[in-house]
DSSP file (Angstrom, degrees, kcal/mol; ACC not computed):
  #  RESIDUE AA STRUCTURE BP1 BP2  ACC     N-H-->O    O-->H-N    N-H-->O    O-->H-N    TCO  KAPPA ALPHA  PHI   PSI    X-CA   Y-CA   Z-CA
    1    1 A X              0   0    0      0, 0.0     5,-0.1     0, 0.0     2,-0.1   0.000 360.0 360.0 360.0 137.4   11.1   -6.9   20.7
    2    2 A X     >  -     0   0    0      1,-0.1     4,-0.7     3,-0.1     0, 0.0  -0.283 360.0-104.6 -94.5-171.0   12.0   -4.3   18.4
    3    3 A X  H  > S+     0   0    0      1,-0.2     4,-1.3     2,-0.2     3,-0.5   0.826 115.2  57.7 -55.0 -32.3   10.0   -3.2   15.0
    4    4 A X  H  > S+     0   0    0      1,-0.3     4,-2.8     2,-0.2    -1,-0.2   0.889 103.3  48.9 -58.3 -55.4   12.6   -4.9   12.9
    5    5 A X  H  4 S+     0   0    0      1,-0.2    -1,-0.3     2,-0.2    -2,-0.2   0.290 104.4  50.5-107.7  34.0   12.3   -7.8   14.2
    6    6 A X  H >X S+     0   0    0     -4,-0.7     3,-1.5    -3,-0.5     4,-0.6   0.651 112.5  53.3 -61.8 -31.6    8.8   -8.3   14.1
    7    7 A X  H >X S+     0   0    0     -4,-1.3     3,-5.1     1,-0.2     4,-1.0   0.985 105.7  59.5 -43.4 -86.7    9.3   -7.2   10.2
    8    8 A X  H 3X S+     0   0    0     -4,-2.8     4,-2.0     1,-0.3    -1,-0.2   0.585 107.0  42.3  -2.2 -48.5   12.0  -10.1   10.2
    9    9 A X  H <4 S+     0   0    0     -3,-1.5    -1,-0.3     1,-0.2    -2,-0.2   0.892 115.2  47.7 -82.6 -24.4    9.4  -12.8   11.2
   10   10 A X  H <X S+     0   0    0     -3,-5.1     4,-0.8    -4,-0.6     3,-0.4   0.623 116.2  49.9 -94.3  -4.1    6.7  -11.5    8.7
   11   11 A X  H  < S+     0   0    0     -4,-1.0    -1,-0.2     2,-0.2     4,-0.2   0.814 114.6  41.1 -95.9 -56.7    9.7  -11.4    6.0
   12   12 A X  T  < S+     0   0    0     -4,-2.0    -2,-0.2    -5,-0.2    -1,-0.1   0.286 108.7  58.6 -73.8   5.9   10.8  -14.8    6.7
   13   13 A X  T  > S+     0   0    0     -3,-0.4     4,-2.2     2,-0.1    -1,-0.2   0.701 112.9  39.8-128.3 -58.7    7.3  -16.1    7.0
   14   14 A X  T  < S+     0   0    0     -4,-0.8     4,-0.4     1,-0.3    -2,-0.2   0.280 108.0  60.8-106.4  18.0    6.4  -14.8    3.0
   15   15 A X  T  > S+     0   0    0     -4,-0.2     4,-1.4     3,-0.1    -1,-0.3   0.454 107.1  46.0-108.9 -27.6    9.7  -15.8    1.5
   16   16 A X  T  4 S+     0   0    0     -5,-0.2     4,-0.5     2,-0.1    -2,-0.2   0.979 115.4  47.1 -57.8 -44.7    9.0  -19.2    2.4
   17   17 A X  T  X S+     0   0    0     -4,-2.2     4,-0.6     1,-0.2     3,-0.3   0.739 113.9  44.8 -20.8 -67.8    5.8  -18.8    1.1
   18   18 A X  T  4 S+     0   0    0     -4,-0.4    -1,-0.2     2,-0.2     3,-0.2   0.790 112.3  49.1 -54.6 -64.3    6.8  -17.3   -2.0
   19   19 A X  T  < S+     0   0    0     -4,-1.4    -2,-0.2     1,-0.2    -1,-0.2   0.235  97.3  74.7 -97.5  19.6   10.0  -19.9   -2.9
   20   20 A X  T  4 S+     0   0    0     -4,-0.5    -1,-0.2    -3,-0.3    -2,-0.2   0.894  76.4 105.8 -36.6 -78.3    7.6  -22.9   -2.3
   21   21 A X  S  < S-     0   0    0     -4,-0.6    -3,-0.1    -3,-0.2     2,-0.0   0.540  83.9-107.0 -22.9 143.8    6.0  -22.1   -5.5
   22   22 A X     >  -     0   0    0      1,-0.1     4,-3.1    61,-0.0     5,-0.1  -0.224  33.7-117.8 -69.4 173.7    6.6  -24.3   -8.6
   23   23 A X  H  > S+     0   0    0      1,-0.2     4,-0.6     2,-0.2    -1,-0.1   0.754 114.7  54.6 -72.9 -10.1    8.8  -22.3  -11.0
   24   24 A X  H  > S+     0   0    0      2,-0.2     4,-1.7     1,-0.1    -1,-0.2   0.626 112.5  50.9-126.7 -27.2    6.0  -22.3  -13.8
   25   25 A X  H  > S+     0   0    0      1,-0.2     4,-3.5     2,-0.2     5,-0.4   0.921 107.2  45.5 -83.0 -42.0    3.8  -20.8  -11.1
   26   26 A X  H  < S+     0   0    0     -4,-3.1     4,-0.4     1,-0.2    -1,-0.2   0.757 103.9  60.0 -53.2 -30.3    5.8  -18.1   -9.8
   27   27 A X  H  < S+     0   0    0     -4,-0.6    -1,-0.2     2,-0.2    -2,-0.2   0.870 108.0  49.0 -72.0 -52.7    6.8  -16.8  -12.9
   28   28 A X  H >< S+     0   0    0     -4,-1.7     3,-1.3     1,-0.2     4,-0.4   0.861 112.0  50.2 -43.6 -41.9    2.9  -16.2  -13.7
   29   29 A X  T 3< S+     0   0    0     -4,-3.5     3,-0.4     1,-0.3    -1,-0.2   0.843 106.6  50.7 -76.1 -22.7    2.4  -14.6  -10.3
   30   30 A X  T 3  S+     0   0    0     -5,-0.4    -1,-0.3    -4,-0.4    -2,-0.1  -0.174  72.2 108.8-106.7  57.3    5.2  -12.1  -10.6
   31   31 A X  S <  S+     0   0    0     -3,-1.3     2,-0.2    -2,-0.2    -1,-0.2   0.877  99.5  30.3 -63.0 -49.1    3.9  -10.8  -14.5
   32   32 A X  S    S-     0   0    0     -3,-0.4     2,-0.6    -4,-0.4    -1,-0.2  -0.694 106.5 -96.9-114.8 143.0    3.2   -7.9  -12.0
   33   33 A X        -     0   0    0     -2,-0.2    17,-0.2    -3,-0.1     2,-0.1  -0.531  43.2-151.0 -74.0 126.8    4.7   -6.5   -8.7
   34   34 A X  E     +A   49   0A   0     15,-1.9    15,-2.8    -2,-0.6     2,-0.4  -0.478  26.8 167.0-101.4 141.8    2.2   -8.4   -6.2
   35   35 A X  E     +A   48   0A   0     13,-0.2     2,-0.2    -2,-0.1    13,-0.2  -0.860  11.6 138.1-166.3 138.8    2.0   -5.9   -3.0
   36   36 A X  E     -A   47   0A   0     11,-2.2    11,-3.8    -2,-0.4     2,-0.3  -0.825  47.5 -98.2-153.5 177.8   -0.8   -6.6   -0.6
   37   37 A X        -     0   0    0     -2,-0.2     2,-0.3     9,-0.2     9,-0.2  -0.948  24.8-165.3-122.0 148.9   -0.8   -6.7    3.8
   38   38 A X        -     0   0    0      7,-0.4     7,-2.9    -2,-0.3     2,-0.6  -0.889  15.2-125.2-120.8 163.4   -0.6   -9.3    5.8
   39   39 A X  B     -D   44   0B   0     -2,-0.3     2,-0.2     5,-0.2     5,-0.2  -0.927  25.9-179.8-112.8 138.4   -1.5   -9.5    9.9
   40   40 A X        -     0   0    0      3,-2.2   -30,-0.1    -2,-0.6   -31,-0.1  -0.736  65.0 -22.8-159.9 111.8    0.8  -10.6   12.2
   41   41 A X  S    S-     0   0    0     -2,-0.2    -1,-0.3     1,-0.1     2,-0.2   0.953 125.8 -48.4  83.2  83.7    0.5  -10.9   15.7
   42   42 A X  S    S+     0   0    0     -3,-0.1     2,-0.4     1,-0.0    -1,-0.1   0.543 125.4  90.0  58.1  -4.3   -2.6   -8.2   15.9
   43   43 A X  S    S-     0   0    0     -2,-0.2    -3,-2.2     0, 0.0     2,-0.2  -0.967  76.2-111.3-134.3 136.7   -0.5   -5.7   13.8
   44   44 A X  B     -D   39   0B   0     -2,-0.4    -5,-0.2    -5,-0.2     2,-0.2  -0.383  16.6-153.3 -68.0 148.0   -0.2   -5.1   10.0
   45   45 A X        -     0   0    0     -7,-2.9     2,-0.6    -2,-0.2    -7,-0.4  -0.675  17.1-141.0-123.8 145.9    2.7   -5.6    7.3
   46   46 A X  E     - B   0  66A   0     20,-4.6    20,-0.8    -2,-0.2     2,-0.3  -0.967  30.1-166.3 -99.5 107.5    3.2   -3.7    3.9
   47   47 A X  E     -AB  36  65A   0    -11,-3.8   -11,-2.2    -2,-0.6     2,-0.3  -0.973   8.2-177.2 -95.6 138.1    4.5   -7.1    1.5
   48   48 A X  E     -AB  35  64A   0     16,-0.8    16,-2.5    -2,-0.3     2,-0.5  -0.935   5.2-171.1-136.0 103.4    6.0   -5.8   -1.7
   49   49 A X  E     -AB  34  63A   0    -15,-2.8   -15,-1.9    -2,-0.3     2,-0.5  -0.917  11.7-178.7-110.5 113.5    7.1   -9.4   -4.5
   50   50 A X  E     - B   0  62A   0     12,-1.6    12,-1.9    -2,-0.5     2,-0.6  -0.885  31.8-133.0-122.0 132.2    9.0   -8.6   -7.2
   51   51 A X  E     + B   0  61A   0     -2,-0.5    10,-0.2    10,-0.2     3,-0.1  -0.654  28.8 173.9 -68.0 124.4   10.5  -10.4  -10.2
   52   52 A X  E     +     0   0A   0      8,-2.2     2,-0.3    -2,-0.6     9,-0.2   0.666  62.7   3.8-100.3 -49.1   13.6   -9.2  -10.3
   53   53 A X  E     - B   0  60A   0      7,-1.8     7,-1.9     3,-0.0    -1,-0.4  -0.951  54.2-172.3-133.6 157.7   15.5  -11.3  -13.2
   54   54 A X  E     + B   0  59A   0     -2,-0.3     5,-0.2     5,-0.2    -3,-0.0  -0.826  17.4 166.0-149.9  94.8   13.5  -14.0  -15.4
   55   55 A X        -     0   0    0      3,-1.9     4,-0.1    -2,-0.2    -1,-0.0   0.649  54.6-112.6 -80.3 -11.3   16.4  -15.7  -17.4
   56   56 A X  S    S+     0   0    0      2,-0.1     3,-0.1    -3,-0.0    -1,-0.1  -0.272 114.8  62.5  99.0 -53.6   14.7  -18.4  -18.5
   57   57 A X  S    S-     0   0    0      1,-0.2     2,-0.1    28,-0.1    28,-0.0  -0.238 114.4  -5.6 -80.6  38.3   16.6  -20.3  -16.5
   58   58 A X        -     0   0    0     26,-0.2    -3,-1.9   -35,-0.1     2,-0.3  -0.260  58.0-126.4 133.7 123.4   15.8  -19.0  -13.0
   59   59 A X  E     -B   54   0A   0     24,-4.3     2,-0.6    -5,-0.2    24,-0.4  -0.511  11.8-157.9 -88.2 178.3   14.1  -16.7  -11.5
   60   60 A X  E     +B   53   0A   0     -7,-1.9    -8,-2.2    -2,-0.3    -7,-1.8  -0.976  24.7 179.7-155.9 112.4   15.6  -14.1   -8.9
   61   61 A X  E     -BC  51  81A   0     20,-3.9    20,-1.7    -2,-0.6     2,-0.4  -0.892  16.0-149.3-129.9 139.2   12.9  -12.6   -6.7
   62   62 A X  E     -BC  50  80A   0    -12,-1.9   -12,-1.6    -2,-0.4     2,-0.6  -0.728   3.1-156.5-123.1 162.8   12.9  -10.4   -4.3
   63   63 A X  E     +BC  49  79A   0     16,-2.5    16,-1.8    -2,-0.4     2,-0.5  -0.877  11.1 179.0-111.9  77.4   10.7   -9.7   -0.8
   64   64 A X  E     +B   48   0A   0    -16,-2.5   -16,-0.8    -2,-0.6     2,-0.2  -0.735   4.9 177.1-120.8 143.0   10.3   -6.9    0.8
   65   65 A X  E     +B   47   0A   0     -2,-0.5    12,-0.7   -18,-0.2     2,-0.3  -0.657  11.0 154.1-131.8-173.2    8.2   -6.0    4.1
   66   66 A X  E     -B   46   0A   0    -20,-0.8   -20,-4.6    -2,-0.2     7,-0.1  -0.853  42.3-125.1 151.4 134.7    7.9   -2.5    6.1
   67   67 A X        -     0   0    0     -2,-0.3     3,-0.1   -22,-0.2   -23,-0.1   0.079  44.4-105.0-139.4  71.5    5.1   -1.5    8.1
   68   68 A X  S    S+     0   0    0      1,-0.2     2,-0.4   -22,-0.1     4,-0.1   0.685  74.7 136.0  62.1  31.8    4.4    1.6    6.7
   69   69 A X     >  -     0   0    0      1,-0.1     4,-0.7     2,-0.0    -2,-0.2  -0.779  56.0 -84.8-123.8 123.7    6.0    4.0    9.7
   70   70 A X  T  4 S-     0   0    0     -2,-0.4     2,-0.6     2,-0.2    -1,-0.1  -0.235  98.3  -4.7 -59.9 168.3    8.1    6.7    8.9
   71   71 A X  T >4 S+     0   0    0      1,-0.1     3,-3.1    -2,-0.1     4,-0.1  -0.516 124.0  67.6 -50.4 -45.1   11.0    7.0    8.3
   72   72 A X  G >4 S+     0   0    0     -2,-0.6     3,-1.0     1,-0.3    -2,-0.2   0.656  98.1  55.6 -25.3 -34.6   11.6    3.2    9.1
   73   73 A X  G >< S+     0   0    0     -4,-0.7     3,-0.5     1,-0.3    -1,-0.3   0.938  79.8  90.3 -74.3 -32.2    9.6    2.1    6.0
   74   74 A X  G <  S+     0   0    0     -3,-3.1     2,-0.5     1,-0.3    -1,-0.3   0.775 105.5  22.0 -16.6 -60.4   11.9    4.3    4.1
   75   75 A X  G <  S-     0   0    0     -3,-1.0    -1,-0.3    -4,-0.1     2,-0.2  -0.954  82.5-162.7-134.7 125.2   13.7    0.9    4.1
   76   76 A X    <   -     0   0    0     -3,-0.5   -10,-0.2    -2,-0.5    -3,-0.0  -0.422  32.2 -91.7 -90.4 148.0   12.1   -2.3    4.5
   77   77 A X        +     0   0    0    -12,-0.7     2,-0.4    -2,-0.2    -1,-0.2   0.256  55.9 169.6  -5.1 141.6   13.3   -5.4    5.3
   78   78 A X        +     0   0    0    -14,-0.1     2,-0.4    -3,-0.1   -14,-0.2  -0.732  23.0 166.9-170.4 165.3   14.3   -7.7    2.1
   79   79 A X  E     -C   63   0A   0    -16,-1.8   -16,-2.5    -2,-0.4     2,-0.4  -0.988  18.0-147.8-154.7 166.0   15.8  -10.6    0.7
   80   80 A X  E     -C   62   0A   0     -2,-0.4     2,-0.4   -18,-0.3   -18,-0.2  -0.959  11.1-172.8-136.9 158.3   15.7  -12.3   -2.6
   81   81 A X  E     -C   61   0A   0    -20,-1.7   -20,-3.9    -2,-0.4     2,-0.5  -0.978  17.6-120.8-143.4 155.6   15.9  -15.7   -3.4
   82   82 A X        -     0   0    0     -2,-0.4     2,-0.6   -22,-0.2   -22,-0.3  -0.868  12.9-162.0-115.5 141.3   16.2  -17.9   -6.9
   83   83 A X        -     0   0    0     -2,-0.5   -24,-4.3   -24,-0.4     2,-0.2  -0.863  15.7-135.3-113.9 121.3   14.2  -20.4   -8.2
   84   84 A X        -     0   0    0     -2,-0.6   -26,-0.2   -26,-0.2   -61,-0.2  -0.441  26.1-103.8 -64.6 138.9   15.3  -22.7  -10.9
   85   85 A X        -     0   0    0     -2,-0.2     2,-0.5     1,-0.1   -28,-0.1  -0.198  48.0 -98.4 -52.3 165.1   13.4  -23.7  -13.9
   86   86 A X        -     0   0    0      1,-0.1    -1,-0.1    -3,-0.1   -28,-0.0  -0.874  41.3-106.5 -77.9 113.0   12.0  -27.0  -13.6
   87   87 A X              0   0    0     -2,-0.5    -1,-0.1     1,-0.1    -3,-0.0   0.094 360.0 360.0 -30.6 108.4   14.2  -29.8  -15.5
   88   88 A X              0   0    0      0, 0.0    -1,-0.1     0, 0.0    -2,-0.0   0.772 360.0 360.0 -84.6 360.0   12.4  -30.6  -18.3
């Protein structure tokens, strides 16, 4: 399996994670870009979560993971996904 797509699993693994979250919570977590490591499968991930729009009505966030290997990390992995405000 190549590098990518271990990246791929740890990518798909912390955008679920991530776009669980209620909307009221997420918004709190992403004041700031959250960028931490995770292990997966014996080897470590660069995660980098960023708020990308906060309309009031939805966020748009995005996910990006890399593990820190030149050039490849150059560009990482990502995806973004949006979460709707809650109905009040």
């Amino acid at each position: 399996m190549g590098r990518r797509e271990d990246w791929r699993k740890v990518l798909e693994s912390e955008v679920e994670r991530w776009s669980e979250l209620p909307y009221d919570q997420l918004a709190s977590a992403l004041q700031d870009v959250q960028v931490y490591e995770v292990e997966f499968e014996s080897k470590r991930y660069q995660v980098e979560v960023q708020l990308l729009e906060n309309t009031g009505r939805y966020l748009h966030v995005m996910v990006a993971v890399d593990d820190g290997s030149l050039p490849e990390s150059i560009l990482p992995l990502t995806h973004s996904f949006i979460r709707e405000a809650d109905a009040e």
